[in-house]
C-alpha positions as CSV (number, residue, x, y, z in Angstrom):
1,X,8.6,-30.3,19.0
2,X,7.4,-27.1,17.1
3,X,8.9,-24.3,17.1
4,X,6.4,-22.7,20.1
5,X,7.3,-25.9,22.3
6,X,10.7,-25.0,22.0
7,X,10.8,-21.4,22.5
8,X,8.9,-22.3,25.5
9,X,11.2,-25.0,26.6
10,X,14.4,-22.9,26.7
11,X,15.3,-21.0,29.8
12,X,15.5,-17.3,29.3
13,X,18.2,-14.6,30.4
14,X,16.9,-11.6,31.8
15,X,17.3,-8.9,29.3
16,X,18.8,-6.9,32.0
17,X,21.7,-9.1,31.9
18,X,21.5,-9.5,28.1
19,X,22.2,-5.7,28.4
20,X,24.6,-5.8,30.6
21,X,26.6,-8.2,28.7
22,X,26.4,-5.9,25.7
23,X,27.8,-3.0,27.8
24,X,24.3,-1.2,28.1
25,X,24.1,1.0,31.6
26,X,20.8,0.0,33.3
27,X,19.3,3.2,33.1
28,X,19.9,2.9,29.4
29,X,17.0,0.3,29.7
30,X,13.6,0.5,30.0
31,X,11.8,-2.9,30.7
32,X,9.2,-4.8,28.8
33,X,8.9,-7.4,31.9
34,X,11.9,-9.6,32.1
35,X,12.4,-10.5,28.4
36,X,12.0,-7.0,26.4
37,X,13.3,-4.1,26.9
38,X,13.3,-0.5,24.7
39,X,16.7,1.4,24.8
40,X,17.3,4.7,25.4
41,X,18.4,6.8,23.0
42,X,21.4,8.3,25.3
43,X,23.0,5.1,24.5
44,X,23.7,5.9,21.1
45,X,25.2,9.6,22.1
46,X,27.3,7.3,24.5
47,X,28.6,4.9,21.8
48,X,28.4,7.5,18.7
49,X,32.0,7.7,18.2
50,X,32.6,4.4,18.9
51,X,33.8,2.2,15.5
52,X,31.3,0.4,13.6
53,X,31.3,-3.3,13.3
54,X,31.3,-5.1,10.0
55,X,27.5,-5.5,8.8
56,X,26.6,-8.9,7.6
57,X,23.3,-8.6,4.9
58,X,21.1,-11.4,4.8
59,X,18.9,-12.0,1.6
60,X,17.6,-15.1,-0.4
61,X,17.0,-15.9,-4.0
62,X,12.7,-15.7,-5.1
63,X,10.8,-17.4,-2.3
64,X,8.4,-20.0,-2.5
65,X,4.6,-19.1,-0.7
66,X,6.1,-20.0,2.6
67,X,9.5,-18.7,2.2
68,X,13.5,-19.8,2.5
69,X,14.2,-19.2,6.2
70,X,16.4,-15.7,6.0
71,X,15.1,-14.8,9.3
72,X,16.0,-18.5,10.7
73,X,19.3,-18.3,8.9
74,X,20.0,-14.6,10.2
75,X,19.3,-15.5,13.7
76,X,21.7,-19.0,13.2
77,X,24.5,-17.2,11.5
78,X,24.8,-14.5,15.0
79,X,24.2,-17.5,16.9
80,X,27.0,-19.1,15.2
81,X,29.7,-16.3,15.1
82,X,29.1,-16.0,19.1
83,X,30.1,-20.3,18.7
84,X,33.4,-19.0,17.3
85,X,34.0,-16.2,20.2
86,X,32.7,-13.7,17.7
87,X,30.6,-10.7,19.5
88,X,27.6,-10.5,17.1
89,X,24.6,-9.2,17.6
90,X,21.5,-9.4,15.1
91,X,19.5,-6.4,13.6
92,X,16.0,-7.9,12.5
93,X,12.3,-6.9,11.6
94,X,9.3,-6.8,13.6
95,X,6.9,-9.7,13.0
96,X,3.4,-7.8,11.4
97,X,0.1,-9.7,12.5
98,X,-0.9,-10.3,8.8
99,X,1.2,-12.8,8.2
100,X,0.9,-14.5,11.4
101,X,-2.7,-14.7,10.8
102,X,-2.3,-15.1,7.3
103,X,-0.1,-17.9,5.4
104,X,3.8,-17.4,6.2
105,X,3.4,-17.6,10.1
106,X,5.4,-15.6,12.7
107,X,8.9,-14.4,11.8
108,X,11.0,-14.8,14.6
109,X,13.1,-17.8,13.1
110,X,12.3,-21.2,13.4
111,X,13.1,-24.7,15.5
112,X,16.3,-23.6,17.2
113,X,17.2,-20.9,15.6
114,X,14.7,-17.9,17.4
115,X,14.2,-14.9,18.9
116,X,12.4,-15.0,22.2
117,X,9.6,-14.5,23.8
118,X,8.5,-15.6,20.6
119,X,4.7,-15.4,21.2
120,X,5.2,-11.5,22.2
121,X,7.5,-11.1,19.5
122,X,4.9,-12.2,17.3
123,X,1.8,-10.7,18.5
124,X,1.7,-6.8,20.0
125,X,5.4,-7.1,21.4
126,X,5.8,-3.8,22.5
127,X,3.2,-2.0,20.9
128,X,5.2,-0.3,18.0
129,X,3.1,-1.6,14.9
130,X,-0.1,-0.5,16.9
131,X,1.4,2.9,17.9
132,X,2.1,3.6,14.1
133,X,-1.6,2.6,13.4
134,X,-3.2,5.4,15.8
135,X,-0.8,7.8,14.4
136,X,-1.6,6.7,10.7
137,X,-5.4,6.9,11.6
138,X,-5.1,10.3,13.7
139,X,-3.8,11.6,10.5
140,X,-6.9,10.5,8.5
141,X,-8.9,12.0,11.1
142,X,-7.4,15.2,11.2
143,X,-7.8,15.5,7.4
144,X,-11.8,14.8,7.2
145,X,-11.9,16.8,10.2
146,X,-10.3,19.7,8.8
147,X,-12.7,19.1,5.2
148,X,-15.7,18.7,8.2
149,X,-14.9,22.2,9.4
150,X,-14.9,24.0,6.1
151,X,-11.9,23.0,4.1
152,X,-9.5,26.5,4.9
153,X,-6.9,24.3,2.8
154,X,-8.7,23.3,0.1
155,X,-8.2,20.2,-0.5
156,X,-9.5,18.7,-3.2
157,X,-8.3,15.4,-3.4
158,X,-7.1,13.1,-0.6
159,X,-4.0,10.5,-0.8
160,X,-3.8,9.5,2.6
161,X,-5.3,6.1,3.5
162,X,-6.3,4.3,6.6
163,X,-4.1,1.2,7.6
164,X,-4.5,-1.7,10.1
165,X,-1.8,-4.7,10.8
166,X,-3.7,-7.4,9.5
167,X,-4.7,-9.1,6.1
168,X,-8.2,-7.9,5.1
169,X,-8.9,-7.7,1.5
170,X,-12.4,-6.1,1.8
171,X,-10.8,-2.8,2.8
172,X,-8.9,-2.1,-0.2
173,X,-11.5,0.2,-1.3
174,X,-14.1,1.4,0.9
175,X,-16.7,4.6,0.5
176,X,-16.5,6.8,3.7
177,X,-17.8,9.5,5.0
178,X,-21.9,7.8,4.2
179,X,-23.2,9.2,7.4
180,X,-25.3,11.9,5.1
181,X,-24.3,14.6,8.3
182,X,-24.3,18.2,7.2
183,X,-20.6,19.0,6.1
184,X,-19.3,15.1,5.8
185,X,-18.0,14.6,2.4
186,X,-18.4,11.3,1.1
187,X,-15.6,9.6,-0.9
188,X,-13.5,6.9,-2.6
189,X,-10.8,5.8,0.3
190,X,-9.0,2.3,0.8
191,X,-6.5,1.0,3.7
192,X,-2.8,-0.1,3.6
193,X,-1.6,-2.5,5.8
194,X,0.4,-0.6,8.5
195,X,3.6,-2.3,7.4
196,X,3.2,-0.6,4.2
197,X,2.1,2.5,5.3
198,X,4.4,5.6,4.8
199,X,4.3,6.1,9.1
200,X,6.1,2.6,9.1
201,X,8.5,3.5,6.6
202,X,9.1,7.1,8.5
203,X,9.6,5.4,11.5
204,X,12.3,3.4,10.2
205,X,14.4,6.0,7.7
206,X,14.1,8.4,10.5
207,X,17.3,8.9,12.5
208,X,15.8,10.4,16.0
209,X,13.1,12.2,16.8
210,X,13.7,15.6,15.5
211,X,13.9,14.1,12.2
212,X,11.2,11.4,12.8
213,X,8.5,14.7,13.5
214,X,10.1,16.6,10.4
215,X,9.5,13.2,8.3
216,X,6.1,13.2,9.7
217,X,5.7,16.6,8.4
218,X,6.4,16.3,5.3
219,X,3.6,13.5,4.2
220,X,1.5,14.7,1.5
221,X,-2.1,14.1,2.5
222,X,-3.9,15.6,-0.8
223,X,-4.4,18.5,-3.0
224,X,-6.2,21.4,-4.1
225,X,-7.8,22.0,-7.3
226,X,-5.0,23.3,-8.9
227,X,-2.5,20.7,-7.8
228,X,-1.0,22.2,-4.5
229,X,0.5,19.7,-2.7
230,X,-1.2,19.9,0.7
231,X,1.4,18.2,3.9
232,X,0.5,17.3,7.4
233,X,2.6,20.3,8.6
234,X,-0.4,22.1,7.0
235,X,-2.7,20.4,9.5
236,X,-0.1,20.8,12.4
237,X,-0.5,17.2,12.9
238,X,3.3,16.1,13.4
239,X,3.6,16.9,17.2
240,X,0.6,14.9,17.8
241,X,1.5,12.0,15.6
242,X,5.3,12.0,16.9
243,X,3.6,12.1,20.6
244,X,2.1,8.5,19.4
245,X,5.5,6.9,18.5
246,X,7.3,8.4,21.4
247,X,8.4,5.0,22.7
248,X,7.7,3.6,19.2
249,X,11.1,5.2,17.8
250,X,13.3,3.2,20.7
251,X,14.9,-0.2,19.1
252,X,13.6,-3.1,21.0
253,X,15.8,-5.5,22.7
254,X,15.6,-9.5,23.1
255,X,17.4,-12.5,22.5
256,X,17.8,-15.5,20.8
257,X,17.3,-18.9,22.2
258,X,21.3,-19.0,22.8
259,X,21.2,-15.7,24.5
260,X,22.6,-13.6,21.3
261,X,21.4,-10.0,21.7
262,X,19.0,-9.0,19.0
263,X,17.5,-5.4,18.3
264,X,14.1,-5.9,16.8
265,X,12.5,-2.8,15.1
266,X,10.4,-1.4,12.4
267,X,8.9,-3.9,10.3
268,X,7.9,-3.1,6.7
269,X,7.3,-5.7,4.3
270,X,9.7,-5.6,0.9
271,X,7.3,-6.7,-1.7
272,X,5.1,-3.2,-1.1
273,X,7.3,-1.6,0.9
274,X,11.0,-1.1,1.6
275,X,11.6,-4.2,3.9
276,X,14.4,-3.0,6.3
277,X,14.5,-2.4,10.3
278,X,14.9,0.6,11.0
279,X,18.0,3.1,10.7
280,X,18.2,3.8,14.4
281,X,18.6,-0.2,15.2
282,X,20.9,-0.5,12.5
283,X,23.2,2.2,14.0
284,X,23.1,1.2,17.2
285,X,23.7,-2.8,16.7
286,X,26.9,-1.1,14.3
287,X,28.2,0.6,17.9
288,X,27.3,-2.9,20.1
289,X,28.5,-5.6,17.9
290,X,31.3,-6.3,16.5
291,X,29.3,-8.4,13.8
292,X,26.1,-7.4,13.4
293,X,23.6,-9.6,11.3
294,X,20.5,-8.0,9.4
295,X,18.1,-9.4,6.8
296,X,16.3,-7.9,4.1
297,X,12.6,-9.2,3.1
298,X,12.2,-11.5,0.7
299,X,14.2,-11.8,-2.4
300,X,17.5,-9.8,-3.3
301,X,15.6,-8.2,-6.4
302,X,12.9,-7.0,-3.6
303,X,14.5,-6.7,0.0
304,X,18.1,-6.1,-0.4
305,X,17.8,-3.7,-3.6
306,X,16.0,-1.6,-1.4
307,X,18.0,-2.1,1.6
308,X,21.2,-0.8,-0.7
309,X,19.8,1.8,-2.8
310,X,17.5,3.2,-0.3
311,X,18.7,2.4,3.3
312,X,22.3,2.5,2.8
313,X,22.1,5.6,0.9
314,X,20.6,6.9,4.0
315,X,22.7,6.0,6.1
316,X,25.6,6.4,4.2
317,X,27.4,2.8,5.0
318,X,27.3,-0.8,3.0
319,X,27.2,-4.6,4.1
320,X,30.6,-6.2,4.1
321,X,29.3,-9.4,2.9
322,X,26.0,-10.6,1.7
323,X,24.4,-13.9,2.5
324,X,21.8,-15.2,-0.1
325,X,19.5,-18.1,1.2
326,X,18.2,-20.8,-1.0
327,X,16.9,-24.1,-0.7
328,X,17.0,-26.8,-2.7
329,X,13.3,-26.9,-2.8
330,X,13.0,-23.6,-3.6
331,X,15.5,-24.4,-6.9
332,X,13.4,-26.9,-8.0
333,X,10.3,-25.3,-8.0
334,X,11.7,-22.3,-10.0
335,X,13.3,-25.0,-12.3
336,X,9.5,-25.6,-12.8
337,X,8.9,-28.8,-10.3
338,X,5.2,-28.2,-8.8
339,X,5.4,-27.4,-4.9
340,X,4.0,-30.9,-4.1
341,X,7.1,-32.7,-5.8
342,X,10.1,-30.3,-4.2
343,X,11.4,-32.6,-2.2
344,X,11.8,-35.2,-4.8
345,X,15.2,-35.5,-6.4
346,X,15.0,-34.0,-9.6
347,X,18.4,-33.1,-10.9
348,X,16.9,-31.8,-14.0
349,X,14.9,-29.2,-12.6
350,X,17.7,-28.3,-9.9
351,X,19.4,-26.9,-12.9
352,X,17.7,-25.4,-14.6
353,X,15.8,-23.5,-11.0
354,X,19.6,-22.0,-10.3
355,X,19.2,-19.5,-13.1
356,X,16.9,-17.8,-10.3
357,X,20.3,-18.4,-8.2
358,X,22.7,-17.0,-10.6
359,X,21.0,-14.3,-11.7
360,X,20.8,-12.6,-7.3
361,X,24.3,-13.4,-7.2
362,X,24.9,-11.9,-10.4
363,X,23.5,-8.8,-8.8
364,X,24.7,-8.6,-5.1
365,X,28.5,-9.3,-6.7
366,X,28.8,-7.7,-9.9
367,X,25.9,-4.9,-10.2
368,X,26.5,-4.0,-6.4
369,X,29.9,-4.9,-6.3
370,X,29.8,-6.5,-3.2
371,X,31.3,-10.0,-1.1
372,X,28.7,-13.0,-2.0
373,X,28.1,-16.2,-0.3
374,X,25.5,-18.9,-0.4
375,X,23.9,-20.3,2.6
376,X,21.9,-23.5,2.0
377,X,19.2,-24.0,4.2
378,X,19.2,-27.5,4.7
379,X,16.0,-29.9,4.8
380,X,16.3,-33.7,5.6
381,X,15.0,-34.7,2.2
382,X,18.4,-32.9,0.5
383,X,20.5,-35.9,-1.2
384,X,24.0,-35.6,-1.0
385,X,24.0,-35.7,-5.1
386,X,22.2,-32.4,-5.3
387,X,24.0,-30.7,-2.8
388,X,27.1,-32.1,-4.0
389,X,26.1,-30.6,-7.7
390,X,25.4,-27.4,-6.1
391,X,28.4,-26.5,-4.7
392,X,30.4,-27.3,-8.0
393,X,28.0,-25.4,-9.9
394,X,29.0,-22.3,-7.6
395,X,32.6,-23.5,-7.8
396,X,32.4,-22.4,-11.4
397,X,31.0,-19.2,-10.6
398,X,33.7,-18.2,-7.8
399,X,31.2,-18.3,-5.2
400,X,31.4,-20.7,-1.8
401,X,28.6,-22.1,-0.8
402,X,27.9,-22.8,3.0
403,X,25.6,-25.9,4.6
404,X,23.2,-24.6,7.3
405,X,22.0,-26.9,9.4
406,X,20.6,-24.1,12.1
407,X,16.6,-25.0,12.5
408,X,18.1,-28.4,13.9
409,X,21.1,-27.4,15.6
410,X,20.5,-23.8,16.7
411,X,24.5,-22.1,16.3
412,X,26.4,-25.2,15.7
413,X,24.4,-25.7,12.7
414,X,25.9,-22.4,11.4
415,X,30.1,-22.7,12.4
416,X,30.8,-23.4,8.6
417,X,29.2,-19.9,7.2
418,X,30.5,-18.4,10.3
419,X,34.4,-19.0,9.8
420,X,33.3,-18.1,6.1
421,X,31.8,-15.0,7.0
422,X,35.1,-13.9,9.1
423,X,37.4,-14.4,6.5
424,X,35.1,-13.2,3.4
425,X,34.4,-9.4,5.2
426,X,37.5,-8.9,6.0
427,X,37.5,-8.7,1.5
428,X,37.5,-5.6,-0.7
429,X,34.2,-4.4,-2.5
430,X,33.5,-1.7,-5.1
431,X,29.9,-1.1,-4.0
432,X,27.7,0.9,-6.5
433,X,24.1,2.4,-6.4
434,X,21.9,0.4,-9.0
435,X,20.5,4.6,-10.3
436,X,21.8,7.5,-9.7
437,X,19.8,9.5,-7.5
438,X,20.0,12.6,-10.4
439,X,18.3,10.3,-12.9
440,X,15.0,10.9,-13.8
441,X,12.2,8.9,-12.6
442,X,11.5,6.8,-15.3
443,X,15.3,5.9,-15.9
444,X,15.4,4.9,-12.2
445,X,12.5,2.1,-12.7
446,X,14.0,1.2,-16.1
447,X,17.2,0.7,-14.8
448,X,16.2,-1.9,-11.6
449,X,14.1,-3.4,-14.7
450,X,16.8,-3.9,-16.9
451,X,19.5,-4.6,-13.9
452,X,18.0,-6.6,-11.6
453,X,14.7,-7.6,-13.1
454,X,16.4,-8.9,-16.6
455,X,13.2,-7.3,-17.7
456,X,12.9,-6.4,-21.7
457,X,11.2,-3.0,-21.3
458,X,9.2,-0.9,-19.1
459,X,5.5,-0.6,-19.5
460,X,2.8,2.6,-17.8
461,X,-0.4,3.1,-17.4
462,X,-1.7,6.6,-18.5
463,X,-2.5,6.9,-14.6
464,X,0.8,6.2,-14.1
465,X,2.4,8.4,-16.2
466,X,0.0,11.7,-14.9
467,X,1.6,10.8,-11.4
468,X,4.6,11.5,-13.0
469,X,4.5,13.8,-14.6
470,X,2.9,15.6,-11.4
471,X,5.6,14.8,-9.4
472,X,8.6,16.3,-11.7
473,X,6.5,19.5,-11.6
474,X,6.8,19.1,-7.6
475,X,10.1,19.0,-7.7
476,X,10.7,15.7,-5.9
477,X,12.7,13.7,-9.4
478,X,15.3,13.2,-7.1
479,X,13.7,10.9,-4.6
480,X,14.6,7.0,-4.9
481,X,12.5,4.7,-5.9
482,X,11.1,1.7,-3.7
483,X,9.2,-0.8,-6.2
484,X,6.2,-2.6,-5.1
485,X,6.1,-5.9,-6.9
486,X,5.5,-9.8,-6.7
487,X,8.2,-11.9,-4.2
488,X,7.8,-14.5,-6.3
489,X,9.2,-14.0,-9.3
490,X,11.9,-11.7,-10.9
491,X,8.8,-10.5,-12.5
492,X,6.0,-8.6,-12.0
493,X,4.1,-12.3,-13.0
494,X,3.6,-14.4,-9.7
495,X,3.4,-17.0,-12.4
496,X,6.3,-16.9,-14.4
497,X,8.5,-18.7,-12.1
498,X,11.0,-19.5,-14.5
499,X,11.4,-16.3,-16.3
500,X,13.1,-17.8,-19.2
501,X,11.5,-15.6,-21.9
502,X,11.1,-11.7,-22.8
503,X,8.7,-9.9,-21.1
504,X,8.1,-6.4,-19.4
505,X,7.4,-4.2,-16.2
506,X,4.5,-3.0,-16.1
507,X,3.4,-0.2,-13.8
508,X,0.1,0.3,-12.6
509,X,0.5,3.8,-10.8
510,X,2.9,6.1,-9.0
511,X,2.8,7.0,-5.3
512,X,4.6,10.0,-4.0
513,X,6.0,10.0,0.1
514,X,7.6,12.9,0.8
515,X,7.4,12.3,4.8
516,X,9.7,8.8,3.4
517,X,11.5,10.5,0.8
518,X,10.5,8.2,-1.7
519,X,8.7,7.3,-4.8
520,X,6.3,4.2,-4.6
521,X,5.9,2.6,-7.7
522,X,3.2,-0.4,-7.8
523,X,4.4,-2.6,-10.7
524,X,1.7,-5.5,-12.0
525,X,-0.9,-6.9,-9.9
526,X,0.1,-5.9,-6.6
527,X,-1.6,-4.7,-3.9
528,X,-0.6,-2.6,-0.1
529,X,-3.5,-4.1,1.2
530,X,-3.2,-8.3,1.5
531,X,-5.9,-10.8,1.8
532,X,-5.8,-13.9,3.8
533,X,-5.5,-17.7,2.1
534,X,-8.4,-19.9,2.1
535,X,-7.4,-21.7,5.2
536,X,-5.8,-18.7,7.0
537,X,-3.2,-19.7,9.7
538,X,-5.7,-17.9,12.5
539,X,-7.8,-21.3,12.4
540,X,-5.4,-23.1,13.9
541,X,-4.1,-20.5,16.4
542,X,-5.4,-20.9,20.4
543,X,-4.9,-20.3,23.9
544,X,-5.7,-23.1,27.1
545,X,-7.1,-22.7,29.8
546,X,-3.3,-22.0,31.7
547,X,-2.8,-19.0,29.0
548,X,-0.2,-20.9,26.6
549,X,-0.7,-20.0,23.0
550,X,-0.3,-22.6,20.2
551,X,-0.4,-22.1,16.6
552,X,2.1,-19.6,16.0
553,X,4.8,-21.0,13.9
């Protein structure tokens, strides 16, 4: 069956009693239907001095195009801890509708290891991705408005763009403002998608709503003539824009297919943005759960970099273990195997593909300091002989590695990592910070270059460099940085898989978001605004005559 025949297939708790189970008062609820729900954010004053559970971070080595299966694995692992009597709970992303329409497909797991509904999941859900469009765009119109009406800021330059929640290439540069009306000022403009816009990543740093408006105050929409940084506050736009993402800001609650809670909320992507759900579901799966599982996007160099030196510096808390996905396919096509031949045995380039392997686990336990274990996740085609040779290789690196057979088996497939996972967070760390938040911008890139990149040197653009240099005179040097670079390569190269010889970081430009509290840094060829494949997944996707939706995957 695929994955939407199951999901449909599978009977559904009400998420009242989901809620219930968890503890959750009903008036703490509000309902989605019968199968989503937002919660309130008296729950959290309820539960605030409650103790935290232990936080489990899920993360994966350098994906292939169609990814490893962290979200699959995520959802399998709480599935699994609730096989061994463990109350878990899972902490996960919401789905954007560019990928869904795009190449990778839904994200809300896989076979039977899903969050449900999965169709809503996947498509509007609850309306939080198209809430922080209107108050992205409200922005924009506010600030041409404001030019319209005679410019009492003056701004000279704008740095705000347009988003929308779906893959369209054609946008990334666009001339507005063509109308030729008296007063319309015509310019140079682009769109993010909304996942990477600095709303999204607002939305998910913010801790309630008095921060979330004072966030949204702070974004720097443009400048005058003589470099003034220009802010929304300026435009009193905030109170409007928080009004939009008044429900928004709620975590949202569903299950999985085994009827394991899971907060779904905030969804930024971690190759252009900073890949985490958002801090208020974060804190209030640590007061529900006594495990709660959470995943990063994409690889460890991307997702869970930021998701340590961003997020958890936020928050001020750390994972007390870290799962890192990889598949044997995956291996071999970094050990330099062509996608079409992955699931040949190839012992050769097995080998030489877990130097992409050794090099995430190099960083998650000795540059971060922090508990490590490998989750394989397991495709029929696997021989014994390469898994076998797998888990010695790790034996000699002091690292267990954990067979997960969850896409097939749902939380059975996951009782071996789970039992791990018991016994391995219950272990010491001596967590560290990758860059000190008093270093200087440039020594920030250089040292996730250096640390986690294995990258020779640093390169800039002379663009690049004049947005540096205009932000140290801003006073904003002690931001973090969130790098916006390939998934597919420790590299900026999408190319160089292997990344067996010397080579550099280039980057292109500098973006400053002071509503975030972050410095974007664009390194390569990468861009906030994604285009779909040649055969885009939204050919395939339909609805019958009785309303059921196929496609999705």
């Amino acid at each position: 069956m695929t994955d939407i025949e199951i999901a449909r297939a599978t009977k559904l708790n009400k998420i009242s009693t989901i809620g219930k189970n968890l503890g959750i008062n009903s008036d703490e609820l509000e309902l989605y239907g019968n199968y989503k729900a937002k919660i309130s954010d008296k729950l959290y004053n309820r539960l605030e001095h409650k103790k935290d559970g232990k936080l489990i971070l899920v993360t994966a080595i350098s994906p292939t195009p169609l990814g490893e299966g962290k979200t699959t694995m995520s959802i399998a692992i709480a599935d699994g801890l609730r096989k061994i009597h463990k109350k878990s709970i899972l902490a996960l992303r919401e789905p954007s509708l560019g990928p869904v329409f795009g190449i990778k497909g839904g994200a809300a797991g896989g076979g039977y290891s899903q969050i449900a509904p999965m169709e809503d999941i996947n498509l509007h859900f609850t309306g939080d991705i198209h809430a922080m469009t209107a108050a992205n765009n409200l922005l924009s119109a506010m600030i041409d408005n404001h030019i319209y009406f005679g410019n009492e800021l003056g701004i000279d330059t704008v740095v705000w763009k347009r988003c929308m929640d779906l893959n369209d290439r054609q946008l990334r540069v666009v001339n507005t403002g063509l109308s030729e009306e008296k007063n319309i000022v015509s310019r140079m403009d682009g769109f993010d998608i909304t996942v990477a816009s600095e709303v999204m990543a607002i939305l998910c740093l913010a801790k309630d709503m008095d921060d979330l408006k004072k966030r949204l105050g702070n974004i720097t929409v443009g400048y005058t003539k003589n470099g003034k940084a220009i802010y929304a506050r300026d435009l009193k736009a905030e109170g409007s824009m928080a009004v939009l993402l008044k429900d928004a800001i709620k975590p949202n609650l569903v299950q999985t297919l085994e009827h394991t809670p899971a907060i779904v909320h905030g969804g930024p992507f971690a190759n252009i943005a900073h890949g985490c759900n958002s801090v208020v579901a974060t804190k209030l799966a640590l007061k529900l759960g006594d495990y709660v599982v959470t995943e990063a996007g994409f690889g460890a160099d991307l997702g869970a970099e930021k998701f340590l030196d961003i997020k958890c510096r936020n928050m001020k808390i750390k994972p007390d273990a870290v799962v890192i996905v990889a598949t044997i396919k995956a291996l071999k096509y970094h050990g330099g195997v062509d996608k079409d031949q992955v699931f040949k045995e190839n012992m050769d380039a097995l080998e030489r593909g877990l130097d992409n392997l050794y090099k995430h686990i190099d960083n998650i336990k000795n540059k971060f300091g922090l508990n490590v274990i490998v989750a394989i996740n397991k495709y029929v085609q696997d021989t014994d002989k390469e898994i076998n040779f797998l888990r010695d290789k790790l034996k000699e690196k002091d690292v267990e590695l954990s067979l997960v057979t969850g896409y097939a088996d749902g939380g059975k497939g996951a009782i071996d990592i789970a039992n791990k996972l018991v016994k391995l967070v219950e272990k010491k760390e001596n967590f560290n910070y990758i860059y000190d938040l008093k270093d200087d911008i440039k020594t920030k890139i250089k040292k996730i270059a250096n640390k986690i990149y294995y990258a020779k040197d640093v390169v800039y653009s002379d663009e690049a460099l004049k947005e540096i240099e205009r932000i140290e005179k801003l006073g904003y040097v002690n931001y973090p940085v969130c790098i916006a670079k390939t998934q597919y390569s420790l590299s900026d190269d999408p190319k160089n898989l292997e990344c067996n010889h010397d080579y550099n970081i280039t980057v292109r430009n500098v973006l400053l978001k002071t509503g975030a509290g972050f410095i974007v840094v664009l390194a390569g060829k990468i861009m906030t605004m994604p285009g779909l494949p040649k055969v885009p997944a939204a050919e395939n996707i339909d609805i019958d005559k009785d309303g059921n939706i196929k496609g999705i995957f």
